[in-house]
C-alpha positions in Angstrom: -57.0 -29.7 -16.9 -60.0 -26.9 -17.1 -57.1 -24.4 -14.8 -54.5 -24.8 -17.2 -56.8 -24.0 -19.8 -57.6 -20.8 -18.0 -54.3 -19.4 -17.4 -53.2 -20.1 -20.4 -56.6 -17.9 -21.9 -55.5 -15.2 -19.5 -52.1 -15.0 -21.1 -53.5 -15.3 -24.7 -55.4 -12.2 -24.0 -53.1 -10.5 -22.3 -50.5 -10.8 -25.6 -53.2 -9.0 -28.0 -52.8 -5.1 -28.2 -55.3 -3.8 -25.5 -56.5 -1.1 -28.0 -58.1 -3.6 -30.4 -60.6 -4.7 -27.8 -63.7 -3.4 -27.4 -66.3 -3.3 -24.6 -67.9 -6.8 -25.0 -71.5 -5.2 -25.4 -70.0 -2.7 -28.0 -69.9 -5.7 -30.5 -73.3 -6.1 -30.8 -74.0 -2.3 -31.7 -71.2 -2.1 -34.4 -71.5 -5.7 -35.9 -71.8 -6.3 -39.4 -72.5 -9.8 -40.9 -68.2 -10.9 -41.5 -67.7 -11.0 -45.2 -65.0 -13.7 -45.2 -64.2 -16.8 -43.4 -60.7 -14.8 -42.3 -62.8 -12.2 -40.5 -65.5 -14.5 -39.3 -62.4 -16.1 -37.2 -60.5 -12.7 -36.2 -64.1 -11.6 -35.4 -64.7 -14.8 -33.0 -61.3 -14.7 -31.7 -61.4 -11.1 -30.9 -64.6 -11.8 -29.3 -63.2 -14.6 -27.0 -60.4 -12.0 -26.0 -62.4 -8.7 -25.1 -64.4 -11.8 -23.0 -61.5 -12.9 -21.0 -60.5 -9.4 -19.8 -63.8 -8.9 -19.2 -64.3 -11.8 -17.1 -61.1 -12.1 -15.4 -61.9 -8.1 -14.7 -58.8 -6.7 -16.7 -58.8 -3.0 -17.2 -56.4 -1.1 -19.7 -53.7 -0.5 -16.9 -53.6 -3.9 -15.6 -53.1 -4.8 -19.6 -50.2 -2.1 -19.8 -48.9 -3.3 -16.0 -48.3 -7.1 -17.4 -46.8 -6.0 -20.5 -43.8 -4.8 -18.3 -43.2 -8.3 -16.2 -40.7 -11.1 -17.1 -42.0 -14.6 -17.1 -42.7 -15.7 -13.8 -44.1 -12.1 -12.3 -46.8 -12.6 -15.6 -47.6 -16.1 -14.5 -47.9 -14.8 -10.8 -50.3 -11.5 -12.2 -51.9 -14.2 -14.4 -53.0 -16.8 -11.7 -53.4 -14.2 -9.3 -56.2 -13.1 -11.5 -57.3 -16.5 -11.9 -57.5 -17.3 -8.1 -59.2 -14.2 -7.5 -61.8 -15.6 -9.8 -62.3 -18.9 -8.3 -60.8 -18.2 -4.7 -64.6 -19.8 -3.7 -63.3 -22.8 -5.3 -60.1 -23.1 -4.7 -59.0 -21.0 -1.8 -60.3 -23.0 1.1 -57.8 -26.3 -0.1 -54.8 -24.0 -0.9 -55.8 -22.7 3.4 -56.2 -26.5 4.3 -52.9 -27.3 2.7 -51.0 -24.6 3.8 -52.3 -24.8 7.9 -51.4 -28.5 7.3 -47.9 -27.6 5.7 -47.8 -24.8 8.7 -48.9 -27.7 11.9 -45.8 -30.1 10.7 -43.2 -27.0 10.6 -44.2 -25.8 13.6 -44.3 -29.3 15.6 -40.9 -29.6 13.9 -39.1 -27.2 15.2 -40.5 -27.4 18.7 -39.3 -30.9 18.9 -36.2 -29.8 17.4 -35.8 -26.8 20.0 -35.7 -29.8 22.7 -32.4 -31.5 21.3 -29.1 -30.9 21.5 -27.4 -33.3 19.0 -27.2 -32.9 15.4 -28.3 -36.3 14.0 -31.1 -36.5 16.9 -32.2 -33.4 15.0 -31.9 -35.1 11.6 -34.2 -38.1 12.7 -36.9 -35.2 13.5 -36.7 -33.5 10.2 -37.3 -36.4 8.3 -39.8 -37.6 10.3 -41.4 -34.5 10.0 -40.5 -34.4 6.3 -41.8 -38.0 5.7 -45.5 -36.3 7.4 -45.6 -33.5 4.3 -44.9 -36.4 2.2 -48.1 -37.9 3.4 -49.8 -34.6 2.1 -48.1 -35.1 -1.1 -49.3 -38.3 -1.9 -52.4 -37.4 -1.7 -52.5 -34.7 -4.3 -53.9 -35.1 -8.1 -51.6 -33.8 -10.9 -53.8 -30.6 -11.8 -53.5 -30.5 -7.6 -50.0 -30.0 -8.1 -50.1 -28.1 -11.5 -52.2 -25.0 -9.1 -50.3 -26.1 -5.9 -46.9 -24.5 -7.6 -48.6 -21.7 -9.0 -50.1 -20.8 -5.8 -46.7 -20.5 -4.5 -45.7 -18.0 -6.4 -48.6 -15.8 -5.3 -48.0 -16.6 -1.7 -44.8 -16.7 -0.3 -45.4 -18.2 3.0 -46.8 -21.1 1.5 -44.3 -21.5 -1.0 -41.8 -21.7 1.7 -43.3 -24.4 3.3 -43.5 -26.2 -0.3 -39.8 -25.3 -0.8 -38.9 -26.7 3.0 -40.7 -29.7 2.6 -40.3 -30.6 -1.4 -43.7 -30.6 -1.7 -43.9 -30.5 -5.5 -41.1 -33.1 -5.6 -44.0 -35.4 -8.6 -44.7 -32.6 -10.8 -43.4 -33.0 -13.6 -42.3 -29.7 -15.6 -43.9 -31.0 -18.6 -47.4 -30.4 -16.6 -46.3 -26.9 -16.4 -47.9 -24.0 -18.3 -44.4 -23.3 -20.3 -41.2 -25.5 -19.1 -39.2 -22.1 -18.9 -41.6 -21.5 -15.8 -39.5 -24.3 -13.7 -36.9 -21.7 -12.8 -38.6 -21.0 -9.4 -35.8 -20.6 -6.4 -36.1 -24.2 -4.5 -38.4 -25.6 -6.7 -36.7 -28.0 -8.8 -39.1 -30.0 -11.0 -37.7 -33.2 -12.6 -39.1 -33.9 -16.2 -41.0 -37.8 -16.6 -37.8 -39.3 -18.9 -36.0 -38.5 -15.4 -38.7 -39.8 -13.3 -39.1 -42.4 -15.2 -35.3 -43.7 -15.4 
């Protein structure tokens, strides 16, 4: 998955010391032919760094703002830069989904609003939840894999992921870290419980 590959560059970037990066065009000028294999590779890496800031436009106090976040507000700051990125790409499915998400809960609740008893009011909700589940299914993995990080940047959606268990087939192995399946109302089964 090109995305998870991505965030995950993001983050590597974000973990070396901002003041060892310089401009990217600054190379050029003070570049001297490396003199070992060792500072060929910190060269290149430190290259590949100073690029990813660059390109995912991270300045010094974005760099010092992330240092300061637990685990799930870096992942949020870290796709939140990657979305803004590749919003072209991405943005109009993550709208699709969510207006889709948005159609069912609102038809839900109106057909809800017209009964009185409690388990005619069950037989809506899981009609209703058996529709999002149609929305599911169709979804890739590395649909999934963006689908929960999206939710963490935009809390109306994730709500309607929450409400409907949206997520319910990703598996937290497909997950950047594991330790980022600690979302409220997400609940993310691993495959060795899928699986039995």
């Amino acid at each position: 998955m090109r995305s998870k590959f991505e965030l995950k560059r993001i983050e590597q970037a974000l973990k070396f010391p901002f003041e060892n990066f310089k401009e990217w065009d600054e190379y050029d000028e003070h570049l001297h032919a490396p003199e070992s294999e060792w500072e060929e590779n910190s060269l290149f890496k430190s290259r590949k760094l100073a690029y990813t800031l660059k390109y995912y436009n991270i300045n010094n106090q974005d760099w010092d703002n992330a240092q300061k976040l637990n685990d799930l507000e870096l992942i949020k700051f870290i796709y939140v830069k990657f979305f803004n990125k590749f919003s072209h790409v991405y943005g109009h499915y993550f709208r699709h989904i969510y207006h889709i998400l948005l159609f069912i809960d609102k038809s839900e609740e109106e057909k809800k609003a017209q009964l009185i008893q409690a388990d005619e009011k069950t037989k809506v909700e899981n009609e209703f939840y058996q529709y999002a589940n149609f929305v599911q299914a169709q979804m890739t993995t590395p649909e999934l894999f963006l689908t929960f990080y999206n939710s963490l940047a935009f809390p109306k959606f994730k709500k309607l992921i929450v409400k409907y268990n949206s997520l319910e087939n990703l598996q937290k192995e497909e997950l950047i870290y594991k330790k980022h399946n600690n979302v409220e109302g997400i609940n993310l089964k691993s495959r060795e419980d899928i699986l039995s």
